[in-house]
C-alpha positions in Angstrom: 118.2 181.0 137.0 119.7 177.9 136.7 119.1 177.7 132.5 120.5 180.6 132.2 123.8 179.8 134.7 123.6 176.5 132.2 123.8 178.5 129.2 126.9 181.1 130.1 129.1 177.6 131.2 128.2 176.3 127.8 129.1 179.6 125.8 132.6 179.9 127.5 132.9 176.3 126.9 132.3 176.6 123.1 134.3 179.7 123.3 137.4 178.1 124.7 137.3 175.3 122.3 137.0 177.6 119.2 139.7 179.1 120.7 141.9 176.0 121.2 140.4 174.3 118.0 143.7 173.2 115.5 142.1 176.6 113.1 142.9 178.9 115.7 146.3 178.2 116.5 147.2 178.3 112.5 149.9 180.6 111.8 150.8 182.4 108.8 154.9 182.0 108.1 154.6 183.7 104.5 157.1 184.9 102.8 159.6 184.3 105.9 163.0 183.4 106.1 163.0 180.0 108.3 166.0 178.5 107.1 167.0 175.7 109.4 164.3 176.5 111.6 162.5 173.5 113.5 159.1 172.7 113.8 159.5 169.0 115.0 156.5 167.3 116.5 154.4 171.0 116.3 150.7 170.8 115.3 151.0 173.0 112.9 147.6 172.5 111.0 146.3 174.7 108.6 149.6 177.1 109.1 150.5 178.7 106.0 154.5 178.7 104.3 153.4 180.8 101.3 156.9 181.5 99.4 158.8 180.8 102.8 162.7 180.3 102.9 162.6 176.9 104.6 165.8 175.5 103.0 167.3 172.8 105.7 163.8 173.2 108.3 162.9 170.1 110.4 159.4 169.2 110.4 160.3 165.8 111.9 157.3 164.2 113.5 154.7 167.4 113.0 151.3 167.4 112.3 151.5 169.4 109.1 148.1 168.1 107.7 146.2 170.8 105.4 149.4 173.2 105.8 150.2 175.4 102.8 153.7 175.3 101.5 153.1 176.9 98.1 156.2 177.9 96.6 158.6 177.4 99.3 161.9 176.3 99.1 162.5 173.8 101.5 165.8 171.8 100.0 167.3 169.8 102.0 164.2 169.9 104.8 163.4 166.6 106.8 159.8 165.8 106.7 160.5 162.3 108.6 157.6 161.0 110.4 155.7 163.7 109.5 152.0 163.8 108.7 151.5 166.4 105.5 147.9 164.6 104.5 146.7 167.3 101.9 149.1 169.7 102.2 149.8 172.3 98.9 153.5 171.7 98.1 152.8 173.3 94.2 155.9 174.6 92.6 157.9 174.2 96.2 161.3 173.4 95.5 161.3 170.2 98.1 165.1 169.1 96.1 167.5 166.4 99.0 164.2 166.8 101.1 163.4 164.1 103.9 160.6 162.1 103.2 161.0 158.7 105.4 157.8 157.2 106.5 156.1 160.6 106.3 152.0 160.5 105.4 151.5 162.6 102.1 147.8 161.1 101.8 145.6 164.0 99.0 148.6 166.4 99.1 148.9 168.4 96.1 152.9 168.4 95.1 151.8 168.4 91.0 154.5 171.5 90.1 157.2 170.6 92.5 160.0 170.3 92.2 161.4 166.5 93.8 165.0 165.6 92.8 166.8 163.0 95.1 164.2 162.9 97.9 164.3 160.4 100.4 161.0 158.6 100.4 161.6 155.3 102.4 158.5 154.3 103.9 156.4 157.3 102.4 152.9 156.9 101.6 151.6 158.7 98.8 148.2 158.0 98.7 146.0 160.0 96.3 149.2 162.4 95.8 149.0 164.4 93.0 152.1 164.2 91.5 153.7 165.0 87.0 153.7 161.5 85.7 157.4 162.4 85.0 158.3 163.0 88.7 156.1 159.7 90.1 158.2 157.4 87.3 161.2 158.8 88.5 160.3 158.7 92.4 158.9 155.1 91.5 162.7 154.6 90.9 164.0 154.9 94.6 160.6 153.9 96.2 160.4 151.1 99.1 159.4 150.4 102.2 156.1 150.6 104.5 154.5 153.2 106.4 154.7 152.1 110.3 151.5 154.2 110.7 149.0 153.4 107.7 151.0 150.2 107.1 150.9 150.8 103.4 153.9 150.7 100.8 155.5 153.2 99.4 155.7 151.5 95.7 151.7 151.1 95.8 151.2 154.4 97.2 153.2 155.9 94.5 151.3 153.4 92.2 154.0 152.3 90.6 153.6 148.7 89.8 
């Protein structure tokens, strides 16, 4: 009797933290109109932003990490302190977009679109980014990360 007492706790128990698990609480914005909206300091992991009207949306401080932005428009958004590690920003139109001291490590930004972006502080580790757009963010980079502590120039590897 007891084993099987045992066994139901540990069912609900797995249960409840598949339930709770970063997966399960993804939400699917697609094809929204979020303009201005804020998702500071949210956990928004694995969420999806598919084609999303998020023009001048704070993400300040959220943990954005494996999120889907593809083909968004988020001008103007602030992405400070933000952690997008391997997030798909392709062809997302991220023009005057907040960048400072955000974590970009493995994200996938190679179509988008990246014209005066603030980027103090950013690391862009592994980023894959058009040689044409890293030259020309290489052009504004500096600073450090305060989290991984690394430089925005190497990150961007442009040195």
């Amino acid at each position: 009797m007891g084993a099987r007492w045992l066994g139901y706790v540990l069912g609900i128990l797995l249960l409840w933290c598949a339930l709770l698990s970063p997966a399960a609480l993804a939400e699917t914005y697609d094809k929204e109109l979020l303009e201005g909206a804020d998702f500071s300091g949210k956990v928004l992991q694995g969420s999806q932003f598919n084609k999303s009207d998020l023009r001048n949306a704070l993400f300040v401080g959220a943990d954005a990490r494996g999120v889907s932005f593809f083909g968004a428009n988020m001008t103007g958004a602030s992405f400070r302190d933000a952690n997008l590690s391997y997030s798909i920003m392709d062809t997302a139109r991220l023009n005057d977009a907040d960048f400072s001291n955000a974590i970009l490590e493995g994200a996938f930004l190679y179509g988008a679109s990246l014209d005066r972006v603030k980027l103090d502080g950013a690391d862009f580790t592994d980023v894959d980014l058009r040689p044409s757009v890293r030259k020309r963010l290489c052009k504004a980079a500096q600073g450090e990360n305060s989290v991984t502590g690394r430089k925005t120039r190497a990150t961007l590897l442009c040195d």
